[in-house]
N, C-alpha and C positions, 0 to 999 in steps of 0.2 A: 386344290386350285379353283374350287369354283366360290370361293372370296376376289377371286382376282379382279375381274370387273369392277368390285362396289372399291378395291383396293386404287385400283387406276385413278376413278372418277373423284374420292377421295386427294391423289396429288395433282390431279389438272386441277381440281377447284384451287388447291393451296398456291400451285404454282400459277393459274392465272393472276387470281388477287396479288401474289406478289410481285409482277411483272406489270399489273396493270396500270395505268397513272389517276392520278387521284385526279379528281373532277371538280376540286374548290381551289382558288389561287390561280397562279401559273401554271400553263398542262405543254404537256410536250413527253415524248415515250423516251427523250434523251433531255439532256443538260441543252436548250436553246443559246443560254448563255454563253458557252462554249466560244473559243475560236474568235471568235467578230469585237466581244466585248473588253474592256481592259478597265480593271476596279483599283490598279495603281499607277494610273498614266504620269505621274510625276517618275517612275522611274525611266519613261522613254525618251531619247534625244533625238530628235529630229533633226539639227545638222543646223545651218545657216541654209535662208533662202537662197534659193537662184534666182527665181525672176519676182518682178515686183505685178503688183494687180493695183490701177489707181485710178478714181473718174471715172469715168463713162465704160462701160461695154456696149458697142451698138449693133453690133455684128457677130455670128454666131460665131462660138470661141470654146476649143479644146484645151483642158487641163491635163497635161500628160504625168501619169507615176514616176518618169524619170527625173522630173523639175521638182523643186519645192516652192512654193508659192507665195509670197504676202501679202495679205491686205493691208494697205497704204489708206489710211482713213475710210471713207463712204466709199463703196466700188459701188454703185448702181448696173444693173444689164437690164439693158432698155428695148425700145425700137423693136418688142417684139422677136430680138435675139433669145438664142438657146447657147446655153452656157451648158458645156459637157465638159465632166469632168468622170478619169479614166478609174479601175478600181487602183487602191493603192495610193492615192493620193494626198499628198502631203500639204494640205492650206493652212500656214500662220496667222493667227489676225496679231497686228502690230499692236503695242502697248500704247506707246505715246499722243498716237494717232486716234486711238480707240479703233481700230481697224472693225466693219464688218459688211458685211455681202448681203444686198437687196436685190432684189429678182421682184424687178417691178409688171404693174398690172398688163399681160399680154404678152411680155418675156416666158420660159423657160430655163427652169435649170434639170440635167440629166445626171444626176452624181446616184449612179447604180454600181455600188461596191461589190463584193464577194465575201460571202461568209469567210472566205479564210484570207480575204482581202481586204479589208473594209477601209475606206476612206476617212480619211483623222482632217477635222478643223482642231487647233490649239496655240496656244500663248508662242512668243517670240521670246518668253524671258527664262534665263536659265532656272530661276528660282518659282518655279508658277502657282498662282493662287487665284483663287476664284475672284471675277470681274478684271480679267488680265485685257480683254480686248472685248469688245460690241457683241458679234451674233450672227444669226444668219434672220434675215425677213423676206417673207415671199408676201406679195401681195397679188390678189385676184380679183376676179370678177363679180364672185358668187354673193349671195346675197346677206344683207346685217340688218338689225332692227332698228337702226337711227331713221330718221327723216331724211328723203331724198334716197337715191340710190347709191350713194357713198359716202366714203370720209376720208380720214388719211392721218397718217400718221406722224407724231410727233417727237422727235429723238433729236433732237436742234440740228437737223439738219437745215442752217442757212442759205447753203448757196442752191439745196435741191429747189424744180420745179415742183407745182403741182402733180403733175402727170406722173414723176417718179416716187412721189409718196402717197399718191392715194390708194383705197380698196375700195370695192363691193358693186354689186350690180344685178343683174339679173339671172344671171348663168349658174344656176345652180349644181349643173355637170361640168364646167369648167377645169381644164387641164393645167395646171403649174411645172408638173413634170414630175420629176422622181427623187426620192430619196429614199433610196434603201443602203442597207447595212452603211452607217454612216455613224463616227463619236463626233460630238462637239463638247471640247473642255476648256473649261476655265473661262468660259465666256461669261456678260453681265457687268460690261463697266456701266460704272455711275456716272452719270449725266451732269449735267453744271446745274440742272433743273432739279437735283436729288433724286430723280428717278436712277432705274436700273436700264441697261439694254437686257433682252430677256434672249436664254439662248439659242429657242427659236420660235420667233413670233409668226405665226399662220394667219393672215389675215384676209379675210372675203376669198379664203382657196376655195376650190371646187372639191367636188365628188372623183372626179378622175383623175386627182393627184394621186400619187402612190406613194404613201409614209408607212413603211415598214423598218426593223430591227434599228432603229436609232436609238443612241446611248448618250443623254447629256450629263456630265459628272462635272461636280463643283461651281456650278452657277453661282452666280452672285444676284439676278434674275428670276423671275419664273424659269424652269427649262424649258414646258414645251406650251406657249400663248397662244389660243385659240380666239381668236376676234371673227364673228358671225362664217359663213360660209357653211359647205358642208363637206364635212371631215372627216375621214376615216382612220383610223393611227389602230398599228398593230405592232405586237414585240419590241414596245419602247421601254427603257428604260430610264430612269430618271434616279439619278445616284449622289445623293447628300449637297443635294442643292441648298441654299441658304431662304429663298422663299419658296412660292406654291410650286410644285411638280409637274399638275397638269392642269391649267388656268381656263375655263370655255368661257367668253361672255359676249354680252353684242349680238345673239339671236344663233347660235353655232348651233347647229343641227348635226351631231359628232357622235360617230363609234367609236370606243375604246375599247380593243382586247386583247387580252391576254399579255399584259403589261404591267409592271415592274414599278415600286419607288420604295427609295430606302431613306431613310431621314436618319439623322443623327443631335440628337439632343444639344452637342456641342458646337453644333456647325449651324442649323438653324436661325433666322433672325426670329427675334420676338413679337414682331408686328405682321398677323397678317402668314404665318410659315405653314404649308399647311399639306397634305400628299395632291388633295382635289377640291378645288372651287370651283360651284357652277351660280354663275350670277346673268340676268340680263342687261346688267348695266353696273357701271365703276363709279362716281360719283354725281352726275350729273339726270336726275332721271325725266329733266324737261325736253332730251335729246332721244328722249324712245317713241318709236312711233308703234304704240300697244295695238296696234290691226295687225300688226304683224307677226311672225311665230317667234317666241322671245326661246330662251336658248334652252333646248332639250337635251342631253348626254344620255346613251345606251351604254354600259360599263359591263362587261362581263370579261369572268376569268383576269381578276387582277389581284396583285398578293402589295399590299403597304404593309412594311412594318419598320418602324423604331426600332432599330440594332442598339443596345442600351445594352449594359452589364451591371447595373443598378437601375430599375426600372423607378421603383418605390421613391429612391434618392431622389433623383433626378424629378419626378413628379412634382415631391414638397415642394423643391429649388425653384419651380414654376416652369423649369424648361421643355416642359414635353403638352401640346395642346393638341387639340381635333386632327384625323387624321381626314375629313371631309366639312367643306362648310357649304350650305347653300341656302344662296340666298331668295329671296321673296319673288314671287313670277318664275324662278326656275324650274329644271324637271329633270328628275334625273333617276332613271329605272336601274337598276343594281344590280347585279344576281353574280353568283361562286365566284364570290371573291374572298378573301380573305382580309382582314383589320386588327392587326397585333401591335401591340406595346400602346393606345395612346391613353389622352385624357383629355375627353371620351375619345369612342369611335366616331361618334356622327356629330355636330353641331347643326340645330337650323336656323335661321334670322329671326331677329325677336320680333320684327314687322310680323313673321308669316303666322297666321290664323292655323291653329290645330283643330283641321274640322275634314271631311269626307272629300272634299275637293283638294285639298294639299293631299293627302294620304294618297290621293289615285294618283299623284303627280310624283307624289317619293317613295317609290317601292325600291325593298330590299329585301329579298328572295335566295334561298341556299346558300345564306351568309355563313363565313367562321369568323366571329368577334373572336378573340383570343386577347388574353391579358390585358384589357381595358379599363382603364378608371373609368366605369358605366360607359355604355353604348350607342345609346342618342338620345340627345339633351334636345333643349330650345335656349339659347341664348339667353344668359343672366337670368335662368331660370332655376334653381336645385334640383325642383320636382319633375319624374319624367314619367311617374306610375303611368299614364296614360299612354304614351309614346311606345316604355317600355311593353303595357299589355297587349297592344297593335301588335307591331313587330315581334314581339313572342309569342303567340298564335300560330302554334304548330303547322298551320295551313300554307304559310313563310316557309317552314323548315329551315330556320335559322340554329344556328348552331354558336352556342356563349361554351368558353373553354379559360383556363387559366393554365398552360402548360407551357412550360419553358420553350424557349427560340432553339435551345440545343435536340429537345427531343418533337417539336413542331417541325422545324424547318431541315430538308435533309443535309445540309452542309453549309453554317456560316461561317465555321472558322478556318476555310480556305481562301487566303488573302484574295489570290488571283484568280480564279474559278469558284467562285462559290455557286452550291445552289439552293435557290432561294424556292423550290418545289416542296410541297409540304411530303411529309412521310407517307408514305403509303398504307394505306386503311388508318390511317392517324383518327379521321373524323366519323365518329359514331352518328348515327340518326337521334337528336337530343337535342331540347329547347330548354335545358336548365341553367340557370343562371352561374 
């Protein structure tokens, strides 16, 4: 018996490592996913509305689980009102109407769900497809890199004021209110302008909103639009949306963790489709006012990957691109995440100079690239030997792998619960190509 000790310490070591949660990707000691999320919401029916939501909110206003709701074109909550809405809650956005909900500058909205409750925004149509109704926009105080201390948004809304579409300001701790455990589906109608509505555009929010476990699946959109402020977003999910997943630009000063995008080669639009774009500005860059902090992103513990069953195929076809693009003036620090299935993993603007000052500004630290057509490129560039020698510099601990999604990921072919956690002691300590 006197092996027994070295015999014990022997099955703690085995059994902790195998109990343990792995530390690159999505972490959680259970399936987070669980309960709250739904990766087939076309098979739910949500009934016919009871009551209609239309024009103005001026006054604070309860959304109860027992009603079903519709958005009736633009709803605005204005005047500084707080718009509560109960867990369990059932909000349509109408079709015809482009039905969607803005929670303007100094309003509140309170839609605090329950994990095994969680509040559903979706389509009125029995047949639903992505850009079935508008969105959700919250606009705030806090602050954006344009000139002046605001701007405002543009979604043809005609008859709105000024005052219900604009953002930004000085408040950088600024309160919009809450959104946890919350799905938004099939949002992203198209505009008469060709734009998209995005599923949910965050603009000039503050630091003291709460954006926790929300789920946008089937955008037609961005899912989740960052426009300057400071943002914090945790256990988001972002589920075969047709453009960007997680959008920062406009001066956003945002944590992202431990959050989720899945993309689908078939579903994806070809212009611009992308897991994360970090940009200081969209087209116009005579509107930035450069004394200002132009848009930074902190990304840790996030898992993107291309759910593909021909990876290769799909490549040649052209339908699979960057799972990150960023552009010139941005910044965006990285670390245990994970980057599987694209081509490549990284893109950067071909404007941005490859020199010591962009490098201290793009770090990417305890990465797992996994099944990439190469890893970070420069934009209409081939050659990345340099990029590549950066970031392969053991001192990173970046980790390049080529392993399949079945034996990487510990459950994708569970329709309705999948989990998208990498296997346990899956990643070795290893900077080989």
């Amino acid at each position: 018996m006197k092996n027994l000790p070295q015999l014990l310490c022997i099955f703690l070591l085995v059994f902790s490592n195998s109990y343990s949660q792995q530390e690159k990707g999505i972490i959680g000691t259970d399936n987070w996913l669980n309960s709250w999320t739904e990766f087939k919401p076309d098979l739910n029916e949500y009934g016919e509305a009871t009551e209609i939501l239309t024009g103005t909110i001026s006054a604070d206003t309860k959304l109860s689980k027992k009603n079903t709701y519709m958005l009736l074109g633009n709803v605005f909550v204005t005047n500084n009102a707080t718009l509560f809405i109960e867990p369990g809650t059932v909000i349509i956005g109408d079709f015809k109407s482009s039905g969607a909900l803005i929670i303007t500058k100094g309003a509140t909205i309170i839609a605090d769900g329950l994990e095994t409750d969680p509040i559903v925004f979706t389509s009125n149509r029995s047949v639903k497809k992505a850009g079935d109704w508008g969105g959700i926009i919250i606009l705030g105080d806090a602050p954006i890199n344009k000139f002046g201390n605001g701007s405002s948004v543009n979604y043809d809304f005609k008859s709105a004021s000024y005052d219900h579409v604009s953002y930004g300001g000085e408040n950088t701790e600024s309160n919009s209110g809450i959104l946890r455990y919350v799905r938004i589906e099939y949002a992203g109608k198209k505009l008469k302008s060709g734009e998209n509505f995005n599923a949910l555009l965050l603009a000039g929010v503050g630091s003291q909103t709460i954006l926790e476990n929300i789920m946008v699946s089937f955008s037609a959109g961005n899912s989740f639009d960052v426009y300057g402020g400071q943002v914090n977003i945790s256990e988001a999910v972002s589920y075969k949306s047709e453009k960007i997943d997680y959008n920062f630009n406009y001066g956003a000063q945002s944590n992202l963790y431990n959050s989720l995008a899945v993309r689908s080669s078939y579903v994806s639009s070809p212009d611009g489709s992308r897991c994360l774009n970090v940009a200081s500005f969209k087209d116009d860059k005579s509107e930035i006012d450069f004394s200002k902090k132009q848009t930074s992103v902190h990304a840790t513990n996030l898992t993107f990957i291309n759910a593909s069953s021909n990876l290769k195929s799909e490549i040649e076809l052209g339908l699979v691109k960057e799972a990150i693009f960023i552009d010139e003036l941005a910044e965006l620090d990285m670390n245990k995440s994970v980057i599987s299935g694209f081509n490549p993993a990284v893109l950067l603007a071909n404007k941005m100079k490859i020199n010591s000052e962009t490098l201290d500004r793009i770090k990417f630290t305890e990465m797992y690239f996994n099944n990439c057509n190469g890893n970070i490129f420069t934009e209409y560039k081939s050659n990345n030997e340099d990029l590549e020698s950066w970031y392969g510099n053991s001192s990173f601990f970046n980790v390049y792998s080529k392993g399949l999604d079945s034996e990487t990921f510990i459950d994708l072919q569970n329709s309705r619960r999948p989990d998208f956690r990498l296997r346990i002691n899956k990643i070795i300590a290893s900077n080989d190509d």
